[in-house]
Each structure stands twice: as C-alpha cells, then as structure tokens.
C-alpha positions as CSV (number, residue, x, y, z in Angstrom):
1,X,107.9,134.8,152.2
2,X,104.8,133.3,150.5
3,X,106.1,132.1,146.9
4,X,102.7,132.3,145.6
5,X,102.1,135.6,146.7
6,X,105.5,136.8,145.6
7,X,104.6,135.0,142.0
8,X,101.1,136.9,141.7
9,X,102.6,139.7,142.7
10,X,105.2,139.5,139.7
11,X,102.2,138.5,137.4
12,X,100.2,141.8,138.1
13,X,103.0,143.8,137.2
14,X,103.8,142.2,134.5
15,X,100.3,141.9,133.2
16,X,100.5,146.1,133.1
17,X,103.3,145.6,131.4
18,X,101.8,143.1,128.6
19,X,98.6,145.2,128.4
20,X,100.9,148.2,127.6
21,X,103.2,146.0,125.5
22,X,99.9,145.2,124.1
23,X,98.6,148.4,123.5
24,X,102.0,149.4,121.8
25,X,101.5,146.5,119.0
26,X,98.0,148.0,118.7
27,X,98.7,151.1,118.1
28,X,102.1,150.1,115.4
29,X,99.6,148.1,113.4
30,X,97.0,150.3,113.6
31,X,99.4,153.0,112.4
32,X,101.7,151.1,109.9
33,X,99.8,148.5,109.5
34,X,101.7,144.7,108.1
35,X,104.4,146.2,105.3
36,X,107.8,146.5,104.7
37,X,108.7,149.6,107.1
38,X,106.6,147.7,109.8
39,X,108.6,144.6,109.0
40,X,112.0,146.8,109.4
41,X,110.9,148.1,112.5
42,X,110.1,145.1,114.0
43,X,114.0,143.6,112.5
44,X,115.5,146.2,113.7
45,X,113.9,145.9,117.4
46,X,114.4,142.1,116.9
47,X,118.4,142.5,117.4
48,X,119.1,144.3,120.6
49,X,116.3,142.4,122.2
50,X,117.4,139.3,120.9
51,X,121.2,140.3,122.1
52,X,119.4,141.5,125.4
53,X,117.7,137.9,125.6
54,X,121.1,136.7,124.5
55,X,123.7,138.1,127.0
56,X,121.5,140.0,129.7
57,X,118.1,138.1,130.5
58,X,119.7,134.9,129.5
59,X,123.1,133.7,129.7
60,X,124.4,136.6,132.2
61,X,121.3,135.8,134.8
62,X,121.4,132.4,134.2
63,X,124.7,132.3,135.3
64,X,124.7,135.4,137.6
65,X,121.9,134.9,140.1
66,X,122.6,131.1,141.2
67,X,126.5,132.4,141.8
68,X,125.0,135.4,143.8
69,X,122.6,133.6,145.9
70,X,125.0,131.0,146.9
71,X,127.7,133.5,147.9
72,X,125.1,135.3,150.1
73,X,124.3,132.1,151.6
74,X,127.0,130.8,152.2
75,X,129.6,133.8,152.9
76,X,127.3,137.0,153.6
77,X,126.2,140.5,152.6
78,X,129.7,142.1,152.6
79,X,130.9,139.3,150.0
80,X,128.6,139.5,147.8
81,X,128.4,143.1,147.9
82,X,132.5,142.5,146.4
83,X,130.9,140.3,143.8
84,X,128.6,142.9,142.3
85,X,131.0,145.6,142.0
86,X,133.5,143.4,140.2
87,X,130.8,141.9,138.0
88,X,129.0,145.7,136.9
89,X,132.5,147.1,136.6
90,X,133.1,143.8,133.7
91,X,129.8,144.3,132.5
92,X,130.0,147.8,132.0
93,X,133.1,148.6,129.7
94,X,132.2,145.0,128.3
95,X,128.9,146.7,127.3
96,X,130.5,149.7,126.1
97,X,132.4,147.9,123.1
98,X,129.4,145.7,122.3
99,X,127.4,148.8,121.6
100,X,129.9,150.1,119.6
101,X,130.5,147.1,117.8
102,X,127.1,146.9,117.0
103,X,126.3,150.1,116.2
104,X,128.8,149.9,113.4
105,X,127.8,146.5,112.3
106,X,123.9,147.4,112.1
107,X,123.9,146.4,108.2
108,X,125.4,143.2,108.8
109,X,123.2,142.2,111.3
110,X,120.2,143.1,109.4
111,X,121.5,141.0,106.6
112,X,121.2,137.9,108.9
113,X,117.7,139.2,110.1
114,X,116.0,140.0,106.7
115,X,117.7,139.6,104.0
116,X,114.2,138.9,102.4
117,X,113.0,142.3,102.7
118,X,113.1,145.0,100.0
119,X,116.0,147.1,99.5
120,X,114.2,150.3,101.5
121,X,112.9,148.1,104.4
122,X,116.8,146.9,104.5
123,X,118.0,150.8,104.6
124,X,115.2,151.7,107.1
125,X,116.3,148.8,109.4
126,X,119.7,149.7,109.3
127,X,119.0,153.4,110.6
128,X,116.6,152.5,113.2
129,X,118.9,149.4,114.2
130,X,121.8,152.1,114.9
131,X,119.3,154.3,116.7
132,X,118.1,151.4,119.3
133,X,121.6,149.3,119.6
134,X,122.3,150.8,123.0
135,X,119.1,149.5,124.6
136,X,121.2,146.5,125.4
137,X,123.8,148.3,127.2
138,X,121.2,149.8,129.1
139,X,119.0,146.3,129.4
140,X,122.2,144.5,130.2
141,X,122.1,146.3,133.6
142,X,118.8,146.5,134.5
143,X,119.3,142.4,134.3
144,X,122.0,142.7,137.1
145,X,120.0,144.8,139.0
146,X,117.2,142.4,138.8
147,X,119.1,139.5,139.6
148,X,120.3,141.3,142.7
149,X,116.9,142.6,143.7
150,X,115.3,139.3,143.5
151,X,118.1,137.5,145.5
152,X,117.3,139.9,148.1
153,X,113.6,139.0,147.4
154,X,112.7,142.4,146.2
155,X,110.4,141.7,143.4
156,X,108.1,144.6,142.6
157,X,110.7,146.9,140.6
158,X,112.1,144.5,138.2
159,X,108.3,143.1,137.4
160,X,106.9,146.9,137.1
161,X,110.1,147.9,135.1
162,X,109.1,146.7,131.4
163,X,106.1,148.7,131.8
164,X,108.0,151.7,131.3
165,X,109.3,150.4,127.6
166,X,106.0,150.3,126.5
167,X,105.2,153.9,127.9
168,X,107.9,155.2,126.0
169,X,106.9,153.9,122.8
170,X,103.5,154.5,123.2
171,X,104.3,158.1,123.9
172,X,106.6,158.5,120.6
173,X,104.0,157.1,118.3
174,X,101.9,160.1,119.5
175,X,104.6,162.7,119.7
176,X,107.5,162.4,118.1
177,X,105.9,161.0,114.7
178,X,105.4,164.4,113.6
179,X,109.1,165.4,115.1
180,X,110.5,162.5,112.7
181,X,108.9,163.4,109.7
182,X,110.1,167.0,110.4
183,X,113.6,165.5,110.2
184,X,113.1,163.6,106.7
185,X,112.2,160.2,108.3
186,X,109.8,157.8,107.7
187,X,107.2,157.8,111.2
188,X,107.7,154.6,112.4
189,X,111.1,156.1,113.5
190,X,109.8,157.4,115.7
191,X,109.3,153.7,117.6
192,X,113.2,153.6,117.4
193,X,113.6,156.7,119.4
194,X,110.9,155.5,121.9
195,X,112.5,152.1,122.9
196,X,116.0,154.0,123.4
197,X,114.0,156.5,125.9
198,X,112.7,153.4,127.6
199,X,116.0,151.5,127.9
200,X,117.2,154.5,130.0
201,X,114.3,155.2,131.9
202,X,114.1,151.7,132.7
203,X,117.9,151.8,133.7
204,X,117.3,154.7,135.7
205,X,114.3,153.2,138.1
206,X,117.0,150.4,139.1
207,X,119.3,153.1,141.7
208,X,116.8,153.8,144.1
209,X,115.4,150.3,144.4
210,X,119.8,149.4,145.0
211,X,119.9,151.9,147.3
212,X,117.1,150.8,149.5
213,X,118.7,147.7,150.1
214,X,122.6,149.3,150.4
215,X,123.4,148.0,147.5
216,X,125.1,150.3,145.0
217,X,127.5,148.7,142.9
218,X,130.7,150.6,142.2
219,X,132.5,150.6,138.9
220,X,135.9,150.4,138.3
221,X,137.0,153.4,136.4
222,X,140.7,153.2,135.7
223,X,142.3,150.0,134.1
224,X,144.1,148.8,137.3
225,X,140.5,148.4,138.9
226,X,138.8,146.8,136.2
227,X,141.7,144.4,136.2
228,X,141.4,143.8,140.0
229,X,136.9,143.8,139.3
230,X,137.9,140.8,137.0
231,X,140.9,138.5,138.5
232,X,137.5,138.4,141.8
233,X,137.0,134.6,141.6
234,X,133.1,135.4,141.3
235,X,133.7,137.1,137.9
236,X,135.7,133.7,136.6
237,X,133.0,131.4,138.2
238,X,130.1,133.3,136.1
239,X,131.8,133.5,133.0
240,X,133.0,129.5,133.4
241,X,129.3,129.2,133.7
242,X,128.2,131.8,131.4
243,X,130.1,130.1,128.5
244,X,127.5,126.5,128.8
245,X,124.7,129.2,129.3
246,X,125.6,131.4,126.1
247,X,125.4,128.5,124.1
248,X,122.3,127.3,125.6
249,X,120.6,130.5,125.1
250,X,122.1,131.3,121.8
251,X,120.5,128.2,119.9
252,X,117.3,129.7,121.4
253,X,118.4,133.1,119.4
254,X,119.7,131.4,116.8
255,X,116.1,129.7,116.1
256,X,114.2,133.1,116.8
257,X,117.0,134.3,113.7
258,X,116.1,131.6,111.2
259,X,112.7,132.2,111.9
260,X,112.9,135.7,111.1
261,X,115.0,135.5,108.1
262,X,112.5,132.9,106.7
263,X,109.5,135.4,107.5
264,X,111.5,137.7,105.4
265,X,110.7,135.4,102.4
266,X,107.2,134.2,103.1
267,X,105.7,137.7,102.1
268,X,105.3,141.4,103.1
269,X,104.0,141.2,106.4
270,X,104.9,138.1,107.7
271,X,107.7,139.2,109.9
272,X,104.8,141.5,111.5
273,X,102.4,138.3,111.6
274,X,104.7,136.3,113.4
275,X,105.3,139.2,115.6
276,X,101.7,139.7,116.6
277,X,101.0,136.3,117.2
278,X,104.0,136.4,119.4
279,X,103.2,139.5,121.4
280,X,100.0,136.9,122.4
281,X,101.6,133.7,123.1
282,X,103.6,136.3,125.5
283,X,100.8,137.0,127.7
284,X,100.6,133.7,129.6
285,X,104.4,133.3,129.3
286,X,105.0,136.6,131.3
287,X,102.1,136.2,133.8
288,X,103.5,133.0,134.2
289,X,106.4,131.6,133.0
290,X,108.6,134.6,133.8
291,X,106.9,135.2,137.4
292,X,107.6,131.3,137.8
293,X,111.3,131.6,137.0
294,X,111.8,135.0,138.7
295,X,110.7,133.5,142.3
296,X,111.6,129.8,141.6
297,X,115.6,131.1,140.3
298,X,116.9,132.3,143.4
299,X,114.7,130.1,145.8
300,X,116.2,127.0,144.2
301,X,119.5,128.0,144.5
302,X,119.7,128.9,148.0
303,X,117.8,126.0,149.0
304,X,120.9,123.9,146.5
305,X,123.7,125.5,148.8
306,X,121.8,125.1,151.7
307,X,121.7,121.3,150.9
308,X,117.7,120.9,151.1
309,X,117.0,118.8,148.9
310,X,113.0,118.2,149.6
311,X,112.4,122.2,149.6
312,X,114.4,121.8,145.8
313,X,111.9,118.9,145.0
314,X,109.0,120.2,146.2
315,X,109.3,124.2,144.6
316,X,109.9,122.3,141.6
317,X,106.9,120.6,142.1
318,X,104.9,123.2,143.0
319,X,105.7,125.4,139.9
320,X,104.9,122.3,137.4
321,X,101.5,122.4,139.2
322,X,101.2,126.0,138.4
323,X,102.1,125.7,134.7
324,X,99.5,123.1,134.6
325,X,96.7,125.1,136.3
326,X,96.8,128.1,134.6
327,X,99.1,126.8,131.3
328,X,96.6,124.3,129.9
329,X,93.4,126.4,129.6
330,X,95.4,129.5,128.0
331,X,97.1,127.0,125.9
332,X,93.6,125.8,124.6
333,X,92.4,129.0,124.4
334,X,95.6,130.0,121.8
335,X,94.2,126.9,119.6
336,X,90.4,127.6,119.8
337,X,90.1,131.3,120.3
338,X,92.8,132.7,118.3
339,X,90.6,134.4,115.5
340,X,88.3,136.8,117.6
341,X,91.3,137.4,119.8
342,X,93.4,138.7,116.9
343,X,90.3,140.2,115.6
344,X,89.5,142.3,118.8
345,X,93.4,143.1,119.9
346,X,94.2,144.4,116.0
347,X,91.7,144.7,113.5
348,X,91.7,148.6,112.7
349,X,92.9,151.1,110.2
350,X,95.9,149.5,108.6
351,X,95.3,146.1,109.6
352,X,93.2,144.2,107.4
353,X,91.2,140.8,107.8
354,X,94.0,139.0,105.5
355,X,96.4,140.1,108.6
356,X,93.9,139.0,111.1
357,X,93.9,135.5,109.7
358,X,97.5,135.2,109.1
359,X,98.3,136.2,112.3
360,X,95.4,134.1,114.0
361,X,97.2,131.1,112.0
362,X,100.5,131.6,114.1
363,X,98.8,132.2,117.2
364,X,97.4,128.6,116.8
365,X,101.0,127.2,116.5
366,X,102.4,129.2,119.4
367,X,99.2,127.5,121.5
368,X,100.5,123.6,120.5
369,X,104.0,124.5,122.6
370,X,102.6,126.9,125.1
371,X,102.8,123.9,128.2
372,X,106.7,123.2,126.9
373,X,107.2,127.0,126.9
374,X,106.2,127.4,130.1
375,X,107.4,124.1,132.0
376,X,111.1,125.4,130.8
377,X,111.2,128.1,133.1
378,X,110.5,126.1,136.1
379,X,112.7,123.1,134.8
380,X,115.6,124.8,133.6
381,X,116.3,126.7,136.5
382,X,116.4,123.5,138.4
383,X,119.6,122.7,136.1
384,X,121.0,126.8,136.8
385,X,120.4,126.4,140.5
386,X,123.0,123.0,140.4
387,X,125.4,125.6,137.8
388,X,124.7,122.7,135.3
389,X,124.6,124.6,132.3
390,X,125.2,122.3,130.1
391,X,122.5,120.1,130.3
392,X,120.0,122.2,129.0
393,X,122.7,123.5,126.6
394,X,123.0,120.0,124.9
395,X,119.3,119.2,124.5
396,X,118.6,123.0,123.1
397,X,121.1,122.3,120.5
398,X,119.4,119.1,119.8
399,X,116.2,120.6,119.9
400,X,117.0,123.4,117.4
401,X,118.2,120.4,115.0
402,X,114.5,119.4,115.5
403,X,112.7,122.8,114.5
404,X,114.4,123.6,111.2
405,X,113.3,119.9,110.7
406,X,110.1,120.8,111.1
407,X,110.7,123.9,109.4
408,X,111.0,122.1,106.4
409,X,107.3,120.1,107.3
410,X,105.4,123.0,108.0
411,X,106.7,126.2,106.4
412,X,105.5,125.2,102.9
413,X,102.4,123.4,104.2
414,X,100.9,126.5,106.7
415,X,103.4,129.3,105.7
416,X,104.2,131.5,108.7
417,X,102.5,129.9,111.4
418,X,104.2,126.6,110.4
419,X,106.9,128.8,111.7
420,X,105.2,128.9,115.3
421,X,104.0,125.4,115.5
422,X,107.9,124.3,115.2
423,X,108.9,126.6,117.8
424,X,106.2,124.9,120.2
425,X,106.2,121.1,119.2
426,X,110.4,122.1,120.0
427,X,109.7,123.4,123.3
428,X,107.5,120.2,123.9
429,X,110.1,117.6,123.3
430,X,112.7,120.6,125.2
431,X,110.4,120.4,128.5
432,X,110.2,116.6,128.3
433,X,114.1,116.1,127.9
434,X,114.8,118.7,131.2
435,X,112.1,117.3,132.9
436,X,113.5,113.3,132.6
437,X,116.7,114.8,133.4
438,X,115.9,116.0,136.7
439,X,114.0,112.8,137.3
440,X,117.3,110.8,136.4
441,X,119.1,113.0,138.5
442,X,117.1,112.5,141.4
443,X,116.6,116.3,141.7
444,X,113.1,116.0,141.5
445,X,110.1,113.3,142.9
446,X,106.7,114.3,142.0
447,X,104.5,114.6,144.9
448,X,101.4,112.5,145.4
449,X,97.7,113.1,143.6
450,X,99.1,114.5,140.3
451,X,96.8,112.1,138.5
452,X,94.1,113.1,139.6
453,X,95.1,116.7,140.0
454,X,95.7,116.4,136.0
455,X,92.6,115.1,135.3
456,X,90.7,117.5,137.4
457,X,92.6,120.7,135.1
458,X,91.7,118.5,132.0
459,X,88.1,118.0,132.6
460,X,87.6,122.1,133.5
461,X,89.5,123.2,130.5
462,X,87.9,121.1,128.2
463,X,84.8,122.7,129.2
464,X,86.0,126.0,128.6
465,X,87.5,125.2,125.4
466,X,83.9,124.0,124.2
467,X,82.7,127.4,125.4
468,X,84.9,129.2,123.6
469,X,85.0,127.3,120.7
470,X,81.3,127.7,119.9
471,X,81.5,131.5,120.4
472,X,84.7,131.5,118.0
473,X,82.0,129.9,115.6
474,X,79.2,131.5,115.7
475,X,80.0,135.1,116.3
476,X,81.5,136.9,113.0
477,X,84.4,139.1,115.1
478,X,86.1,140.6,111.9
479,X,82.4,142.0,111.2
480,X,82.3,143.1,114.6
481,X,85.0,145.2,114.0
482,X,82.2,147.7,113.0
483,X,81.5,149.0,116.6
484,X,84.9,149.0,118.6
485,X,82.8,149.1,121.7
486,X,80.8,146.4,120.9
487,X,83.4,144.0,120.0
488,X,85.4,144.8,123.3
489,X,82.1,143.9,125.3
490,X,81.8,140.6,123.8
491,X,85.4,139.9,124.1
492,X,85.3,140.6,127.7
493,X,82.2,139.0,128.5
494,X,83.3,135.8,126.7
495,X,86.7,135.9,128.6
496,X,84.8,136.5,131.6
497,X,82.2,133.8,130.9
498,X,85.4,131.2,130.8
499,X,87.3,132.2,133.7
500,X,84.1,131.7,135.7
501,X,83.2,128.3,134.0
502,X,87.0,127.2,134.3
503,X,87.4,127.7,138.2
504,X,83.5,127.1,139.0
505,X,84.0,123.6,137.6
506,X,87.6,123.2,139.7
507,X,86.1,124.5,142.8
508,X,83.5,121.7,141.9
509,X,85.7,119.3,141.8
510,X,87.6,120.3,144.8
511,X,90.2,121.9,143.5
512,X,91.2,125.2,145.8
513,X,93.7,127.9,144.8
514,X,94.7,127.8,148.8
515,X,96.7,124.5,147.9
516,X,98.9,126.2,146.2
517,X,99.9,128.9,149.0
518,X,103.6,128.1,149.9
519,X,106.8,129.8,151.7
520,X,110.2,129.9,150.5
C-alpha cells in the first residue's frame, strides 16, 4: 500500500468534509451572526464534541488501534475479531449511561463552559446541549469502527464520514429553522437537531463498510455476556492503557474548557470568534495532521510488534517531512493572510467587519502553533504505537501549566486571539518535548539531507508569504465584500497564484513530490 497515496486519499475526503464544515460556519454566521444564541450554540456543540474528542477520537483510539493492530499481527483475524466484540459490547452500555448522565447534567456542564454568558444564552445552551448529548454515543462508535477499518487499511469511509455532519446541519439551517420556530424555539435550534441527525447517519454508514471486510461486531445483550465481553484480556489491556491516554487527552480538553469559559468573559461574540478562527486553523490540521495520524497510527504499530525498527524510524521520518512541506507555507499563510481569508469565508449579513477583524486576530495566533499542531500527530503516535501513554501524558500536563501561563500574558494584551497564540506557542514546546523524546529513546534517527531539505521549504514559502502579504495590503477585502463574485475570484486567483509560486520555486530547487511516495 502506498502511504502517500493512502494519506492523499484521506486528505481529499476530508477536504469535502472541511469545505462542508466550512460552508456550515458560513452559513451559522451568516444567519446568527457573533451573539449570545450563536455563542450558546456553539457551547453547547463544544461538549459532546469535546467528550467525543475526549473518550472516542482520543483516549479510546489511542489506546484501541495500537492493541488491535498488534493482536492482528501477532495472533490473527479470528482473535481480533473476539477483541472487537468484547470491546463494542463495553463501549456500548458504557455509552448508554454516559448519555444519560449527561443528558441530565446539561446545566452543569454549561456552567463550566460559559458561565460568562447571559442568563438566556445559558438557558438556550442547556436545551440544545440536551438535544445533541447523544452524538457521542453515536461518535463513540463510529471511532471503533474507524479504528478497525483503518487497521484493515480501509480508509475511504472513515475520511468521507464527517462529511455527512456537515450535510445534516447544512440541511436543518434551511429546513427545519422554520419547523423550530413553529415549535416556540429560537432558529439556531435547529443546528442542534441537525448535528443529532448527523451523528446517526454517520453511525449508520459504518455497517456496510464492517461488513465488507466480515467484520460485524456483536454485542453482548444480557449481563452474563457483557461480563464475559469485559473479563477478555484485550478489554483490560485498553483500559490499562486508556487510563495514561484519558489523562493525556483530557488536559488537551481541559485547555479547550478554560479557553472557552474565558471567551465567555471577553465579550459577546468571542466564543464565536475563537470558533471561526478555529474552523480555519482546522483546514491544514485535517488535510494533514489527521490524514498523517490516520495512516501513520496503525502502520507504526504493526511495524512495533513486528520488531522493525527502521520501517518505525523511517515512517516517522517521512510524516515530519510531510508536516514540513505542506505545514510551513499554510502556517505562514494563517499569519499573513488571515484578514482577506476571514473576509471572503464570512463577511455577510450578520457578520460584520468588527467580527472579521476579531476573528482574523485569532486566526493569526492559531498560525504561530500550526507546525507543533501538526508534528503531534505524527509524533505522538510514535509514543501510542510503543502503548507509552504516559509520556505524552506527562508533558501535556506540563504543557497545559504553560498555556494558562500565557493566558495570563496574552489574554489582556490581544483579547481572544491571545487565547489562540497560547494554544499554539503550547503545541510548539508539546512537539519539541515528544520529538526529543523519541530521539532519547532511540525510536527515531532522522534521515540524511534534512538541512537542506528545510531550507529548500523555507526559501519557497518565504516567497509565497511575500506574495500574499502584499495582496493582504493592498487589496481592501472587507470592501470587496460588495460583489460576492468578485471577492471569490480574487481569493481564488491569489490562492492559486501561491500554490503555483510555492511548488514552481521547489520544483526549481529540485524538490519533487515523487520523493515522498512510500509503501507501508
């Protein structure tokens, strides 16, 4: 299997589904624009997929996939098939109470979200969190079936999955808005009822995928089988490791809440600011970053059980290469470009230029981390693919210390984006700690030429970054705003006119995307 191919092909997908994402944010703040029921939605939405960052995407895979690609590799298809249908049937009914649990708890956890906000953004949150707290259930396993389908190397349905989300929400905000208000609701409730439709769909894509591979996992429906599903030694192994991993990922989570609950006290709209700015700090971090660690997660674990410790080196390697290559010039792009990109992506209707350069501000502070953001998902699944968990659990604890540190810097200096550029100067020091690790480890030798490979990326996106700089200058993009179609075309040819500059000046200097081709 070519890993690069394999990568791209992730990356496509999951460009459709950050275009869609995209055009969800779009539409939410060209319909509700940056105010407090915009700022409840987005809390409200902020807990299950925080939980679903928490338990499914995070700590569950990061301690689910290495276990299942080892016991395929080392004991076969008919054991591991046993290890699935113990873990679902756990997962399940533990998935079951959760939801309850949080379902009833909705105002507490919107307490610890946004306390900040007024007291009918903190009622509307409440409702709409209680409307959308099953999407983790149904999140939870569409992460086991994703960490099974990519074991087997089956990587088009989980990448094309998210898409679906976005769909859904897209279609309520044109739909059911009317349907809501019929009921007595606010319209942005309608959102809520969009992302539960999604988590479902999206649950529901993940059988036939299973079953094209003969893997259907069974759940135990009586207690005496869910007591059998969790005495397998599998199950113990993954929550041994789990425990490391929940920590690790829960600081993560734990920032992301202190961040939000700051937001909450900046001003109306700055939860929606911060959210914006994220939604583009998220396109190079899914085109990349999660392509990177869906391919790299399973590869590095197999090639850990097989005892190959060159193939573990070298992918490692190969996916810091990656992050450089196409991390740097989106990273200077964030910094130098963020004003006309904000302008283009959300400057309509309810969104007004005070939004576009609040939210442009944060973009810039996501786009000083963006290289640490990214280098973690190659470098911490070199840690996952040895089950050391608690490695990267000890320096994300330390670098959380760091942030609110920081916090205290930048919050009063810059406001929200303040906010953003201590989430990214974190990630910085985060890659550098995992990456010495490894190094002291002896997990990981860097290959020859990366000096001048470096420089080579530096020169070219320096280049571009002039480029763009001197269009962010002297082009007026908020007045631009004043023909849709014309602000679109000079978006695109501008992008355009910096891809070609970026790779013309690599191919230049001999630097050929064919390098990079690999099997796994």
């Amino acid at each position: 299997m070519n890993l690069l191919r394999a990568a791209s092909l992730i990356s496509v997908f999951t460009l459709v589904s950050r275009i869609t994402g995209l055009m969800r944010e779009q539409m939410v703040a060209a319909m509700f624009g940056a105010g407090a029921l915009s700022d409840a939605f987005l809390v409200a939405f902020r807990i299950p997929n925080m939980l679903r960052r928490l338990f499914a995407e995070g700590a569950f895979s990061q301690a689910f996939v290495p276990v299942l690609a080892a016991t395929r590799a080392q004991h076969g298809d008919e054991a591991t098939h046993a290890l699935i249908d113990s873990v679902a049937s756990v997962l399940v009914w533990a998935l079951v109470f959760t939801c309850l649990l949080g379902v009833i708890g909705a105002p507490v956890l919107v307490w610890m979200l946004g306390s900040g906000m007024p007291p009918d953004g903190q009622q509307a949150a409440v409702v709409m969190t209680r409307w959308m707290f099953p999407y983790i259930g149904c999140m939870s396993m569409v992460a086991l079936a994703a960490g099974v389908l990519n074991t087997w190397k089956r990587f088009m349905v989980p990448a094309a999955t998210p898409v679906v989300l976005n769909l859904c929400v897209l279609a309520a905000g044109w739909w059911f808005t009317p349907v809501v208000a019929s009921w007595g609701y606010p319209p942005i409730y309608s959102m809520a009822l969009g992302v539960m439709l999604g988590g479902i769909l999206q649950l529901a894509l993940q059988f036939p995928a299973l079953r094209r591979i003969g893997v259907r996992p069974r759940i135990a429906a009586t207690p005496s089988g869910l007591r059998a599903a969790a005495g397998h030694p599998g199950v113990g192994k993954i929550l041994r490791q789990m425990g490391p991993a929940l920590l690790g990922v829960g600081v993560a989570q734990l920032s992301l809440l202190i961040n939000t609950q700051i937001s909450s006290h900046i001003a109306v709209g700055a939860t929606s600011w911060l959210n914006y700015a994220d939604r583009l700090m998220e396109f190079p971090m899914a085109l990349l970053g999660v392509a990177l660690g869906a391919v790299l997660t399973p590869q590095l674990s197999s090639a850990q059980a097989e005892g190959d410790t060159q193939r573990y080196s070298d992918m490692l390697d190969w996916g810091l290469r990656l992050v450089m290559l196409f991390g740097l010039p989106c990273a200077l792009a964030l910094l130098v470009f963020a004003e006309p990109l904000v302008a283009v992506l959300y400057h309509r209707k309810a969104f007004l230029a005070v939004d576009v350069v609040n939210t442009a501000q944060a973009v810039m502070g996501w786009g000083v981390g963006l290289l640490g953001l990214l280098a973690i998902k190659v470098l911490a699944p070199g840690f996952y693919a040895k089950q050391d968990t608690r490695t990267p659990v000890r320096i994300a604890i330390g670098v959380l210390a760091l942030t609110q540190l920081l916090n205290l810097v930048f919050v009063p200096w810059v406001g929200v984006a303040g906010l953003a550029l201590s989430i990214g100067l974190g990630a910085m020091v985060n890659a550098f700690w995992l990456l010495r690790g490894l190094r002291r480890q002896g997990s990981y030798t860097p290959e020859p030429g990366w000096v001048r490979f470096a420089l080579k990326v530096l020169l070219a996106s320096a280049a571009m970054a002039v480029l763009q700089w001197q269009l962010a200058q002297r082009l007026d993009w908020i007045a631009l705003g004043q023909s849709e179609g014309l602000r679109a075309l000079v978006m695109a040819g501008s992008l355009a006119a910096s891809a070609v500059l970026y790779f013309g000046l690599l191919a230049l200097l001999g630097l050929r995307l064919r390098q990079f081709m690999r099997r796994g």
